[in-house]
PALUMDREN-359556 format. One line per field, with one value per atom (N, C-alpha, C): atom name; x, y, z. Coordinates in steps of 0.2 Angstrom, whole numbers, plus 5000, padded with zeros to 4 digits. Layout:
BEGIN
atom = [CA|...]
xx = [X|...]
yy = [Y|...]
zz = [Z|...]
***
This chain:
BEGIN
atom = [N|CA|C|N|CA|C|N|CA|C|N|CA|C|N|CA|C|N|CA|C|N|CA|C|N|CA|C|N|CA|C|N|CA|C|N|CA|C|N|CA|C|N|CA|C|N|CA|C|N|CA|C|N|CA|C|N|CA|C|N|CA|C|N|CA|C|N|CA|C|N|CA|C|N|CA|C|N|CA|C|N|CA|C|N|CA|C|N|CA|C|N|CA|C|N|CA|C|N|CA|C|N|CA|C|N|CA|C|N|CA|C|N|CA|C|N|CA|C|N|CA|C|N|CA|C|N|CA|C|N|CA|C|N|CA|C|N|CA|C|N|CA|C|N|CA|C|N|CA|C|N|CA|C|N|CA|C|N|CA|C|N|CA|C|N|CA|C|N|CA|C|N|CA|C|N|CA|C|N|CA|C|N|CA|C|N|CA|C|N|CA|C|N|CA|C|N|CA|C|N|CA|C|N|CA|C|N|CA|C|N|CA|C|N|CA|C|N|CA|C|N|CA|C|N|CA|C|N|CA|C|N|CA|C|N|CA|C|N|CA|C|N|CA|C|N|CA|C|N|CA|C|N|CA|C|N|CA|C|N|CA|C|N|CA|C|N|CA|C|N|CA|C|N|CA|C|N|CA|C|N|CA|C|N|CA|C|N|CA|C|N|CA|C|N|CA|C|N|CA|C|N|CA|C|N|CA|C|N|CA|C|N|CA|C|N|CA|C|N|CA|C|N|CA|C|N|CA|C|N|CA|C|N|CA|C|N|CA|C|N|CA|C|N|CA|C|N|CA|C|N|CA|C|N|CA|C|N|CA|C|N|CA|C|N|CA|C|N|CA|C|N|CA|C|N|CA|C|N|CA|C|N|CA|C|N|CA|C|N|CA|C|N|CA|C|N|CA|C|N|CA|C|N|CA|C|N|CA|C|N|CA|C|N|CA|C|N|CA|C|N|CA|C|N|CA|C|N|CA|C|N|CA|C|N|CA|C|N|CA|C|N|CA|C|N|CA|C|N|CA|C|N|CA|C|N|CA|C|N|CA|C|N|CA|C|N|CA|C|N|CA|C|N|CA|C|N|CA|C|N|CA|C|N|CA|C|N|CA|C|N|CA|C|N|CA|C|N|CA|C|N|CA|C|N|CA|C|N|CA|C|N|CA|C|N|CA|C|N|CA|C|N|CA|C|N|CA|C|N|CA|C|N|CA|C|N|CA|C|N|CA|C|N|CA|C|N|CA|C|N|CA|C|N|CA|C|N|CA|C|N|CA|C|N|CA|C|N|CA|C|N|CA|C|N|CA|C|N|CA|C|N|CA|C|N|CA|C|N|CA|C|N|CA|C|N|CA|C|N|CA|C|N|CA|C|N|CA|C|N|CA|C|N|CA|C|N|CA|C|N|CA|C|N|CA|C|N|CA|C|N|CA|C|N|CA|C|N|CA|C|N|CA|C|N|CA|C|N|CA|C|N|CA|C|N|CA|C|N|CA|C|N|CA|C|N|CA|C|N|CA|C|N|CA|C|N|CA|C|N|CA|C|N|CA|C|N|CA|C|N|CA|C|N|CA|C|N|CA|C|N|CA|C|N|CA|C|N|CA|C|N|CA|C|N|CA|C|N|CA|C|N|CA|C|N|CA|C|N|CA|C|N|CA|C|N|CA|C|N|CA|C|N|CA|C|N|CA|C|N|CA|C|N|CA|C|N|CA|C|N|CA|C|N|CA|C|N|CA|C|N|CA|C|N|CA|C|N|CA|C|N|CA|C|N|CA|C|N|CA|C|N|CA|C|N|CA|C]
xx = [5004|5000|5004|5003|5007|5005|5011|5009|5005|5001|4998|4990|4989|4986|4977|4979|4970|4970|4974|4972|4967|4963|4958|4960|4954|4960|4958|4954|4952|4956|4957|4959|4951|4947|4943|4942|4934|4935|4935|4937|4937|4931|4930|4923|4918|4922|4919|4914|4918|4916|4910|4907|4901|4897|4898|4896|4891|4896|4894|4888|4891|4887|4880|4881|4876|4868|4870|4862|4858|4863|4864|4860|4866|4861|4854|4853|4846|4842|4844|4838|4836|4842|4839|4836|4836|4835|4828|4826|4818|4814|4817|4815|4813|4820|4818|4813|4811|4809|4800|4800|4794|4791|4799|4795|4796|4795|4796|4790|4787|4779|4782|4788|4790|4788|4786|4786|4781|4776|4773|4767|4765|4759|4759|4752|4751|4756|4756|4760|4768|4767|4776|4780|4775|4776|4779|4777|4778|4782|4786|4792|4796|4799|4805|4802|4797|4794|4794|4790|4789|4796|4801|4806|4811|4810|4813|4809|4803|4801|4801|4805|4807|4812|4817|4823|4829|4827|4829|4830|4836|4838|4836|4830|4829|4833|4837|4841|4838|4831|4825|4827|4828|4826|4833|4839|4842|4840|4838|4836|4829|4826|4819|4820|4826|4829|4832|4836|4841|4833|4829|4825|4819|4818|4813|4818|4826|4829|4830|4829|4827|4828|4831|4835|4827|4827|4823|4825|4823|4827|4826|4819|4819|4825|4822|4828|4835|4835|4844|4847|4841|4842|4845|4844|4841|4850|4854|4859|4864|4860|4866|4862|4857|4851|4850|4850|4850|4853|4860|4864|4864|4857|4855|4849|4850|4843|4844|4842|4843|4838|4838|4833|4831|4836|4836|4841|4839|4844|4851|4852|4859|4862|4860|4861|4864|4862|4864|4869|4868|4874|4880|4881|4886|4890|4886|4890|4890|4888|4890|4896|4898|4903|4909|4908|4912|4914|4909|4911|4915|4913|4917|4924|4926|4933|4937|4935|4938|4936|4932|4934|4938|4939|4944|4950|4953|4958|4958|4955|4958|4957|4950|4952|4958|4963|4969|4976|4972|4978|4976|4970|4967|4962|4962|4961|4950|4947|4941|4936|4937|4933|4936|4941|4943|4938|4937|4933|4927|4924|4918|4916|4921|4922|4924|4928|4929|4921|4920|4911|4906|4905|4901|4902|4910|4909|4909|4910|4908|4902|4898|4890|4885|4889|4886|4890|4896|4898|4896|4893|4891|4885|4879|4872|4872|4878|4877|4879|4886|4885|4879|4878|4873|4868|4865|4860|4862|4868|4869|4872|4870|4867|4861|4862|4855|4851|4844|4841|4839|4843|4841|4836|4833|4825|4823|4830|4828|4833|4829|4830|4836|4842|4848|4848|4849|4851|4856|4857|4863|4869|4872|4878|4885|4885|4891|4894|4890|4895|4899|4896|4900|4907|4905|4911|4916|4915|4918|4924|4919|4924|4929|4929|4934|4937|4935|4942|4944|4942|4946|4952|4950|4954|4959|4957|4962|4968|4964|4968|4973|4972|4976|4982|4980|4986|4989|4988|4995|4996|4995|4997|5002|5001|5006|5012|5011|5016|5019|5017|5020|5028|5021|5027|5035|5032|5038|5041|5042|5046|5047|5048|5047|5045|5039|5037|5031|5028|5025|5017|5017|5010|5002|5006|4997|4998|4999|4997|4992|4989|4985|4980|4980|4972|4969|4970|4968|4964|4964|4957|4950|4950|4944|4943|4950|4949|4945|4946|4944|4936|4934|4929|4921|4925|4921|4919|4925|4925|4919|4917|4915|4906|4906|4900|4898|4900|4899|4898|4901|4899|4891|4891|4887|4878|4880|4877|4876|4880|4879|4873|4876|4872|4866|4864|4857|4854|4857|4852|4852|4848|4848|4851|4850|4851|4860|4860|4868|4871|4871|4874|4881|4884|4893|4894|4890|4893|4891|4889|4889|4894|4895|4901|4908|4908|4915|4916|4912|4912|4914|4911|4910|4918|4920|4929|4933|4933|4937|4937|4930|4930|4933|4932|4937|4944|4947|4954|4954|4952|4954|4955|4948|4947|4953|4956|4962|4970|4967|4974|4975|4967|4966|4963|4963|4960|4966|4969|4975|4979|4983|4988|4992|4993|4999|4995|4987|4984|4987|4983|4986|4993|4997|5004|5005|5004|5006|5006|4995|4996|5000|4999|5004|5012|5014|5022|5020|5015|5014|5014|5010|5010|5016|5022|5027|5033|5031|5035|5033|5025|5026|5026]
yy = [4994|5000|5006|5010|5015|5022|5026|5027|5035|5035|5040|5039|5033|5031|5029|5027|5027|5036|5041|5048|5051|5053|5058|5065|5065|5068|5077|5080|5084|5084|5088|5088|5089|5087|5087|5091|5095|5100|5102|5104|5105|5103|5101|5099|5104|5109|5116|5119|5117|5122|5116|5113|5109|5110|5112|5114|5120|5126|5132|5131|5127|5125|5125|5117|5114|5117|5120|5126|5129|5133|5137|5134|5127|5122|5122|5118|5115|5121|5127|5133|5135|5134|5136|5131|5125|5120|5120|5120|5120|5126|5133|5138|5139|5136|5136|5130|5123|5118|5123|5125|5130|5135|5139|5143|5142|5136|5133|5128|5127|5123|5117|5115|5108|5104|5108|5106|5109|5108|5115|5116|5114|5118|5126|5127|5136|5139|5134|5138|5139|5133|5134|5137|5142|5147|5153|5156|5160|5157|5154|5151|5156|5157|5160|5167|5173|5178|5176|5170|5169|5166|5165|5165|5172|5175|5182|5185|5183|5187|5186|5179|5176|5175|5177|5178|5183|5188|5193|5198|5201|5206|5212|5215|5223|5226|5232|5237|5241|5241|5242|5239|5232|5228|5230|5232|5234|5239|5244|5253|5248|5244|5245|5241|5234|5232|5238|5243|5247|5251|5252|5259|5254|5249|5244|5242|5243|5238|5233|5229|5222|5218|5211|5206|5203|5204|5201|5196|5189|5181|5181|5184|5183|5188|5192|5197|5197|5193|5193|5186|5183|5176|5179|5184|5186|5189|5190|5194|5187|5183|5176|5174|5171|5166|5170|5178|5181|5175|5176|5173|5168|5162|5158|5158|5163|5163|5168|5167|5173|5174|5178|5183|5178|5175|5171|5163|5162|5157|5158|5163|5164|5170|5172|5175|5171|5167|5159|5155|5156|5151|5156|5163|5167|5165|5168|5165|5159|5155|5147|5147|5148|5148|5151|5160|5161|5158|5157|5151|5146|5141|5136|5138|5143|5143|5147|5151|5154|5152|5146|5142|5137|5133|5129|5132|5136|5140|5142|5144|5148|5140|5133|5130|5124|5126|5123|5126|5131|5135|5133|5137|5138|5131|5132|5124|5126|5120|5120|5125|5126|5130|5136|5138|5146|5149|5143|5143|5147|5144|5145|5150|5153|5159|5161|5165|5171|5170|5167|5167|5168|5167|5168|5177|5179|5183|5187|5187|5192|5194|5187|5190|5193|5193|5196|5203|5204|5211|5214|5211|5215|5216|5212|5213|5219|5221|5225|5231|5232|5238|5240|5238|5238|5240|5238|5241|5248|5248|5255|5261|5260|5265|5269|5275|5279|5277|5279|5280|5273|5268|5261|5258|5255|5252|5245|5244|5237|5233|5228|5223|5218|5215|5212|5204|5200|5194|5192|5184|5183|5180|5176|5174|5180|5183|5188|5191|5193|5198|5193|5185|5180|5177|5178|5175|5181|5187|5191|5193|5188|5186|5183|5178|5172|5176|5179|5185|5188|5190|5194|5191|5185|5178|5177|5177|5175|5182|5188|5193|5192|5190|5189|5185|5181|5175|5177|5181|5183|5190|5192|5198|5196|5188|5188|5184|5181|5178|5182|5190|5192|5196|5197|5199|5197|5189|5184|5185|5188|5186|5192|5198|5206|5209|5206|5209|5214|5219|5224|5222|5223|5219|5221|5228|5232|5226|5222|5220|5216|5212|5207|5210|5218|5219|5221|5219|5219|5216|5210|5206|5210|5212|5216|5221|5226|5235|5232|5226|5224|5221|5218|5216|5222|5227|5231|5238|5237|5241|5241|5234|5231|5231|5229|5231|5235|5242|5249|5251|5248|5252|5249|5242|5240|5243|5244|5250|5256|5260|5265|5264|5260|5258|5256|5251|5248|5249|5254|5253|5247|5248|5240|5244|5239|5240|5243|5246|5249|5242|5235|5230|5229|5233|5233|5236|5240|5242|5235|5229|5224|5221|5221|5216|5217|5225|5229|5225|5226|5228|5218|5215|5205|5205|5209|5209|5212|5217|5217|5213|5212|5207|5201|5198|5191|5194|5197|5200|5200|5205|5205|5199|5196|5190|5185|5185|5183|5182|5188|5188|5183|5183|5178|5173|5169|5162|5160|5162|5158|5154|5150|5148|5152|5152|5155|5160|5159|5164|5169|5173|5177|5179|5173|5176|5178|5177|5181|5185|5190|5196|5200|5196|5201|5201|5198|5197|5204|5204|5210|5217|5218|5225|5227|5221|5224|5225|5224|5223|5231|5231|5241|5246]
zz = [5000|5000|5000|4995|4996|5001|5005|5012|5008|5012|5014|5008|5006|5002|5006|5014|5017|5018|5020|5021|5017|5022|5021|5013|5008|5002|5003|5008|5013|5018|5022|5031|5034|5037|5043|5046|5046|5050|5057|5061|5068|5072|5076|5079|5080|5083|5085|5079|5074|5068|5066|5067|5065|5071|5075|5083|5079|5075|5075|5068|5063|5056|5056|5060|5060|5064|5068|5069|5064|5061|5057|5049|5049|5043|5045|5049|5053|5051|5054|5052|5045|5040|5035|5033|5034|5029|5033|5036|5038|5036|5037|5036|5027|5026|5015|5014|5017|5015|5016|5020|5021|5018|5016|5009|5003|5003|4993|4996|5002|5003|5003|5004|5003|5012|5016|5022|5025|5030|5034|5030|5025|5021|5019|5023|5019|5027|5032|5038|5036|5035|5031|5030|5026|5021|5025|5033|5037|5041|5041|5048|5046|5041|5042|5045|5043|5049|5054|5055|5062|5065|5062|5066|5068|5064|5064|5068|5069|5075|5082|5083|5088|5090|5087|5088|5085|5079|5080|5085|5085|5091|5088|5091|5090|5095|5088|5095|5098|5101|5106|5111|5112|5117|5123|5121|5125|5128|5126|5131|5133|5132|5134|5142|5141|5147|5153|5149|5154|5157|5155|5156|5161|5160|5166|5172|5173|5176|5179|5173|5174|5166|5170|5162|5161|5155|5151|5150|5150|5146|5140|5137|5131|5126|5128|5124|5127|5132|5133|5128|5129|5123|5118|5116|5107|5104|5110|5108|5105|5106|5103|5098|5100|5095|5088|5087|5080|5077|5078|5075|5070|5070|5069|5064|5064|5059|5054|5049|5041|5037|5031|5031|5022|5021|5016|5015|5009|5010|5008|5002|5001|5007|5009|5017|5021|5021|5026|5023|5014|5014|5012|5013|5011|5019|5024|5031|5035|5029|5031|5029|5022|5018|5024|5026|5032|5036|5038|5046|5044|5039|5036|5038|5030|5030|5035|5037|5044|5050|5051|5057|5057|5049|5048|5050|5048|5047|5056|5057|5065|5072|5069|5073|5073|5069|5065|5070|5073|5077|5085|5086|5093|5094|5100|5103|5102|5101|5100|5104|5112|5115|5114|5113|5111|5103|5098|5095|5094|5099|5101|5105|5109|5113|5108|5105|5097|5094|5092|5089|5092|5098|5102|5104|5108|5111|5105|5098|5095|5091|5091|5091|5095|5104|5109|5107|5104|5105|5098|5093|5089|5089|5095|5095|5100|5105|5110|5104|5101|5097|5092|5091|5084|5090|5094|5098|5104|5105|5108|5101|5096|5088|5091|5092|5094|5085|5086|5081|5078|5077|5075|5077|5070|5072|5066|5063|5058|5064|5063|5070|5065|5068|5066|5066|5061|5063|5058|5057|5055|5059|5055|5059|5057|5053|5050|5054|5061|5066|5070|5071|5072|5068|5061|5056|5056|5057|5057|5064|5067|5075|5072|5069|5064|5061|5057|5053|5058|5063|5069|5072|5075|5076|5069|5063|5059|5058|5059|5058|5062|5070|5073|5073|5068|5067|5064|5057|5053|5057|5061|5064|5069|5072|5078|5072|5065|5063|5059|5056|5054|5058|5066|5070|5071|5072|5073|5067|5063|5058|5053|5060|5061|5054|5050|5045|5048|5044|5044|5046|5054|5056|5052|5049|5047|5037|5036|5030|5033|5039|5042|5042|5040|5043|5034|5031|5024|5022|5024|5022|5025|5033|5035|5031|5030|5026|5017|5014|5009|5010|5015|5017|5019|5024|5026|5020|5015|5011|5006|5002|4998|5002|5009|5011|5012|5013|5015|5006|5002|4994|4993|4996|4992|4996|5004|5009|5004|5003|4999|4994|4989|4982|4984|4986|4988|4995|4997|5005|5011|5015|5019|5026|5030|5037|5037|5044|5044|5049|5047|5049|5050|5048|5047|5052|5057|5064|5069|5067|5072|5070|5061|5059|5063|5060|5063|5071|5075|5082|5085|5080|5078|5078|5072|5072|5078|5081|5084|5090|5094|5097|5097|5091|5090|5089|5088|5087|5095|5098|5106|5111|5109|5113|5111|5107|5103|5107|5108|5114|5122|5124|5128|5128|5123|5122|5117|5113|5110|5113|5109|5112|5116|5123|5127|5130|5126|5133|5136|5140|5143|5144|5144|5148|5140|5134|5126|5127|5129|5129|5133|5141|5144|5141|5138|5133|5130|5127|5118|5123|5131|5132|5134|5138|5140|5135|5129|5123|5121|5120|5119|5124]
***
């Protein structure tokens, strides 16, 4: 047998990253089998509304909690659960595709719960920016402010390997300045919600959280401050 001949002709994706998918799948694929009637009947047809009105985050719900002072479950639910539900299918499969590759890629570095913790705490930290926008009143969901945690995290892998290898750390942030740019034209030209303040807010979170969920955790970042 010639060696490396039973190997996988793909590498395998990190557990985590099916952890984050598979919701994500699950929703759309019941929500789409509904409105193409394939599932559900005439009700069918309104799952995906009726989910979005069950688990979108309206940036309401934040001042409406600070001004009763008092946690709401439902809507303290809503600052993670958006994340699972889309407005379409190609919505769902544009940040399926995210998750995929830049979970692949970052949990190839970082151990599986730091994973999980970069995606997570960046769709809580882009449902709280997005919601502390005065004036804001289209309600957010989506997994993107999460996948953009992943680019934040991956930014920070070419950022700490360029370091190591004293090249110019600002080439790493290229992908987001290409990313957020192309969203904000496409804001411009067609309109649509101002969701790039939860994405932005998605990224640097994962970036930050970066420093203390990586390998070498904390005692790296304390390395990086005593270094500037």
């Amino acid at each position: 047998m010639r060696p490396g001949f039973d190997e996988a002709p793909v590498n395998p994706l990190p557990p985590v990253v099916w952890l984050i998918l598979l919701p994500i799948v699950a929703m759309e694929v019941v929500l789409s089998a509904g409105s193409l009637g394939l599932a559900g009947g005439q009700a069918g047809i309104g799952w995906r509304a009726e989910a979005l009105q069950r688990f979108a985050l309206s940036p309401l719900m934040l001042d409406q909690m600070w001004q009763a002072g008092q946690v709401i479950p439902d809507y303290l639910m809503r600052f993670v659960a958006y994340a699972f539900v889309h407005g379409n299918l190609t919505h769902a499969l544009f940040a399926a595709v995210f998750v995929l590759a830049l979970g692949k890629f970052v949990g190839e570095v970082f151990p599986g719960w730091a994973v999980l913790v970069v995606f997570l705490g960046a769709v809580v930290a882009g449902g709280l920016a997005y919601s502390l926008v005065p004036g804001l009143r289209i309600a957010l969901y989506g997994a993107y402010p999460g996948a953009y945690g992943l680019i934040g995290a991956f930014t920070f892998i070419l950022w700490a390997r360029l370091g190591a290898a004293h090249a110019h750390r600002g080439r790493a942030f290229s992908l987001i300045g290409f990313l957020l740019g192309i969203q904000l034209l496409f804001g411009a030209l067609f309109g649509g919600a101002p969701d790039w303040i939860a994405d932005l807010a998605g990224f640097g979170a994962g970036f930050l959280l970066s420093f203390l969920v990586a390998p070498g955790g904390p005692s790296h970042f304390l390395r990086v401050i005593r270094q500037r």
